[in-house]
C-alpha positions as CSV (number, residue, x, y, z in Angstrom):
1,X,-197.2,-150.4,98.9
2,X,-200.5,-148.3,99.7
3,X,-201.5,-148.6,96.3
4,X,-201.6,-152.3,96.2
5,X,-203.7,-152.0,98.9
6,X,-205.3,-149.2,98.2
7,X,-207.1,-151.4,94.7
8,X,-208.9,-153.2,96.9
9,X,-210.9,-150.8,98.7
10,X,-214.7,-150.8,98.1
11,X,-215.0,-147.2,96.5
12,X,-211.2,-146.8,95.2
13,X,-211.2,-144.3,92.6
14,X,-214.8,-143.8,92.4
15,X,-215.6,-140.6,94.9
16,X,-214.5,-138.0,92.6
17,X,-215.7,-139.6,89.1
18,X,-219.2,-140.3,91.2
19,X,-219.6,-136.5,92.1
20,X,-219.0,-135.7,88.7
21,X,-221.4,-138.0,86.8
22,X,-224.0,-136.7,89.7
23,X,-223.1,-133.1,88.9
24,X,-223.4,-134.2,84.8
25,X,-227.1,-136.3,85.8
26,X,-228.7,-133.0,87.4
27,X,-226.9,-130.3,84.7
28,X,-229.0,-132.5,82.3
29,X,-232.8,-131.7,84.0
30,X,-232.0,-128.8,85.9
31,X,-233.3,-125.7,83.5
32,X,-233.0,-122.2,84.8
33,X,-236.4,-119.8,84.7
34,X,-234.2,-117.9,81.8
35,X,-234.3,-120.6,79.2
36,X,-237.9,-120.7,79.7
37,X,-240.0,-120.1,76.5
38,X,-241.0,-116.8,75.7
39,X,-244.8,-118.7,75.3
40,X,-244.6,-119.2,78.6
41,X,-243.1,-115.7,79.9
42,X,-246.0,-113.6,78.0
43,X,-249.1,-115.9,79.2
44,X,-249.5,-116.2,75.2
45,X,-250.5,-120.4,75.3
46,X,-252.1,-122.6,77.6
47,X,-250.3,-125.2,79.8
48,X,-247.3,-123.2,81.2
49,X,-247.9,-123.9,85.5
50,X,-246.2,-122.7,88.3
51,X,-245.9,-124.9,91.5
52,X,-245.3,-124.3,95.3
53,X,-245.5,-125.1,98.9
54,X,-247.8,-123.8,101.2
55,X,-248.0,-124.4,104.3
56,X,-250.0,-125.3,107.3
57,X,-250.0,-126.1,110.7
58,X,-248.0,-128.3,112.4
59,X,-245.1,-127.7,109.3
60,X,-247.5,-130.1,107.2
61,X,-247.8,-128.7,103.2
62,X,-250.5,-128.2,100.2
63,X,-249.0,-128.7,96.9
64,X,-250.4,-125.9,94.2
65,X,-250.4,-125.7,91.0
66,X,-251.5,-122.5,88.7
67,X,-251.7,-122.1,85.4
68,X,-250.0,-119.2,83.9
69,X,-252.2,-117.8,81.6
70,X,-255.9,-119.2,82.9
71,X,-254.7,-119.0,86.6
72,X,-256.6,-122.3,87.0
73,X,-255.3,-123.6,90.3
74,X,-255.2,-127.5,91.5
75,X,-254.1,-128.3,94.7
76,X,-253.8,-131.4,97.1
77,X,-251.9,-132.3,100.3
78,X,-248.6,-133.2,100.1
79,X,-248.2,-136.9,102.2
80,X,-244.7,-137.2,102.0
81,X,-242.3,-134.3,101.8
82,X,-240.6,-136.6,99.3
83,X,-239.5,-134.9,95.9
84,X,-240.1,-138.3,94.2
85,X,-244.1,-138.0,96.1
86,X,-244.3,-134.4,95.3
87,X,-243.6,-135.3,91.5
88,X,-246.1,-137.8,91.1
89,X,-248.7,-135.9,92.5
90,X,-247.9,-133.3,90.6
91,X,-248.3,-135.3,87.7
92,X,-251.6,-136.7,89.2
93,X,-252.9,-133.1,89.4
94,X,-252.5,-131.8,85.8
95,X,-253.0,-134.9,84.4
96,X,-256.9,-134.5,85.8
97,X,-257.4,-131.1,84.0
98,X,-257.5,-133.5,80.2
99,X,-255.0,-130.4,79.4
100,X,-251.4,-130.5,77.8
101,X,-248.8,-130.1,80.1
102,X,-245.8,-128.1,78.3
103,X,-243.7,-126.7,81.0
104,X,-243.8,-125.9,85.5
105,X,-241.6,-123.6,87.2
106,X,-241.1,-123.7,90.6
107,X,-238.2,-122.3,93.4
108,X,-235.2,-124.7,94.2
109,X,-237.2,-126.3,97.4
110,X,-235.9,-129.8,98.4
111,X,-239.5,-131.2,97.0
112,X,-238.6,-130.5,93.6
113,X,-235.2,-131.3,93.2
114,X,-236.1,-134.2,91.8
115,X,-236.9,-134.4,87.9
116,X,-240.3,-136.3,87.4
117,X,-240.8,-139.3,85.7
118,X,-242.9,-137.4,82.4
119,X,-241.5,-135.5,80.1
120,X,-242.1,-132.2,80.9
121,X,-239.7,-129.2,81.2
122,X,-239.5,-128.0,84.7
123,X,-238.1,-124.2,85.2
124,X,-236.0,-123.4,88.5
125,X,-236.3,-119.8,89.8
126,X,-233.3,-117.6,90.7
127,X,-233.0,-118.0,94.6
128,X,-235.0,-115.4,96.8
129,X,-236.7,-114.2,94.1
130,X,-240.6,-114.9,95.0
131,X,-241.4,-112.0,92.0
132,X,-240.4,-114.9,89.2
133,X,-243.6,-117.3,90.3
134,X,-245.8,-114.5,90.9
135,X,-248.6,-116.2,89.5
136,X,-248.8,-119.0,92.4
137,X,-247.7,-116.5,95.0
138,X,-250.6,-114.7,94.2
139,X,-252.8,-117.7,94.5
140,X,-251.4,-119.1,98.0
141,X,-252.6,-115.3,99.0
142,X,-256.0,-116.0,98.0
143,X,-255.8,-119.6,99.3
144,X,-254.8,-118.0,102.7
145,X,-257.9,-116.5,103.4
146,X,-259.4,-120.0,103.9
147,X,-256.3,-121.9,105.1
148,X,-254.4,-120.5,107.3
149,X,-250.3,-121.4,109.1
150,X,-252.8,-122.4,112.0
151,X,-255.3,-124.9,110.1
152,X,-254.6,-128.6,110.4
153,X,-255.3,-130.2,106.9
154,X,-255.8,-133.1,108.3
155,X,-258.9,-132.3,110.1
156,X,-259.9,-129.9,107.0
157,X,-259.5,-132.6,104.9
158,X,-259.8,-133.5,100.8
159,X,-263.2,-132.7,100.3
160,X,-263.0,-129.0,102.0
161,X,-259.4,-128.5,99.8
162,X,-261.3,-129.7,96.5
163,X,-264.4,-127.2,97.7
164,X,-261.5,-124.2,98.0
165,X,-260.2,-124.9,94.9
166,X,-263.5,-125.1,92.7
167,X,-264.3,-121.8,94.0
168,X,-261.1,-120.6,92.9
169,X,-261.2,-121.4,89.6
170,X,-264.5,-120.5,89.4
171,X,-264.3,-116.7,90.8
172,X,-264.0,-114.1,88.2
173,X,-260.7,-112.0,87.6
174,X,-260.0,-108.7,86.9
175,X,-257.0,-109.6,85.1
176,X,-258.9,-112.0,83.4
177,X,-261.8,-109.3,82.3
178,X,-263.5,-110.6,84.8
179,X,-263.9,-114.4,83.5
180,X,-263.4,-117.3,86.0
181,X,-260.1,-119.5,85.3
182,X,-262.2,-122.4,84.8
183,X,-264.0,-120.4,81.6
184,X,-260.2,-119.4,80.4
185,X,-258.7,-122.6,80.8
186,X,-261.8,-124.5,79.1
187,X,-263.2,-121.8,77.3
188,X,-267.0,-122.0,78.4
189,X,-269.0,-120.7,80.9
190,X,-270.6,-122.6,83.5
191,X,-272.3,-121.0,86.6
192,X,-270.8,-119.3,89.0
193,X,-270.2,-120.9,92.3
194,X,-270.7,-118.6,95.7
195,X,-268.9,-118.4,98.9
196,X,-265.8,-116.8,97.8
């Protein structure tokens, strides 16, 4: 008797086969920082980036973006703490460097749990383990000398972000012999900006 009734029940049979095809769906995009290519692991090619979160005050976020092996940095507010917003802006970001994309690797933050709408390999790190995006952890220490847990980006606003990031990526490296990211990544030498 239940199951005569039971047939006409909006999601009848479909609660367990739905978790599964969701389970099968994210298996599909979701690639662990240990498949990533060796290309990317050794800094030997350009367009392998690392992504994260940094934030301000009042729990509002900056997106950035460093390549691995130029450690050229991009970086923008993040409107919407949205994975499908963070995505697109990511893709926004890169796409403004003229610069093949091949893979990012990020941690397993709600903002990217998302695949993007490009195809472009995106690496999850093992959890609690900062050390496996070192690159852009390094980076957000640099970035913290000018923005701060306390500083509203609102009031800093897009132009001061853009200003921070130029003179990252065009302050010379010791672990790039001293080169700015900006002459890695493009390979030429412009002048040095001051103020960092």
């Amino acid at each position: 008797k239940n199951r005569i009734y039971r047939q006409h029940l909006k999601f009848s049979g479909k609660r367990g086969a739905g978790r599964y095809k969701q389970r099968k769906r994210r298996a599909e995009w979701i690639k662990s920082i240990h498949q990533r290519p060796k290309a990317a692991q050794n800094r030997s090619r350009f367009g392998h980036w690392e992504r994260d979160g940094m934030y301000a005050a009042n729990n509002k976020e900056l997106l950035v973006c460093v390549e691995r092996k130029s450690r050229f940095t991009k970086m923008s507010r993040i409107l919407h703490p949205s994975s499908a917003f963070v995505g697109q802006l990511t893709e926004e970001l890169l796409n403004k460097t003229k610069r093949k994309v091949l893979s990012i690797t990020n941690d397993n933050g709600s903002e990217f749990r998302k695949p993007m709408s490009w195809n472009v390999p995106v690496y999850y790190c093992d959890p609690l383990k900062p050390q496996q995006r070192g690159t852009v952890e390094n980076t957000i220490g640099l970035i913290r000398r000018y923005i701060t847990r306390k500083t509203d980006l609102e009031e800093l606003g897009e132009t001061a972000i853009a200003h921070i990031e130029n003179m990252l990526n065009h302050r010379p490296r010791k672990v790039l012999d001293y080169r700015t990211p900006h002459e890695v990544f493009y390979g030429k030498k412009v002048a040095l900006v001051s103020g960092i």
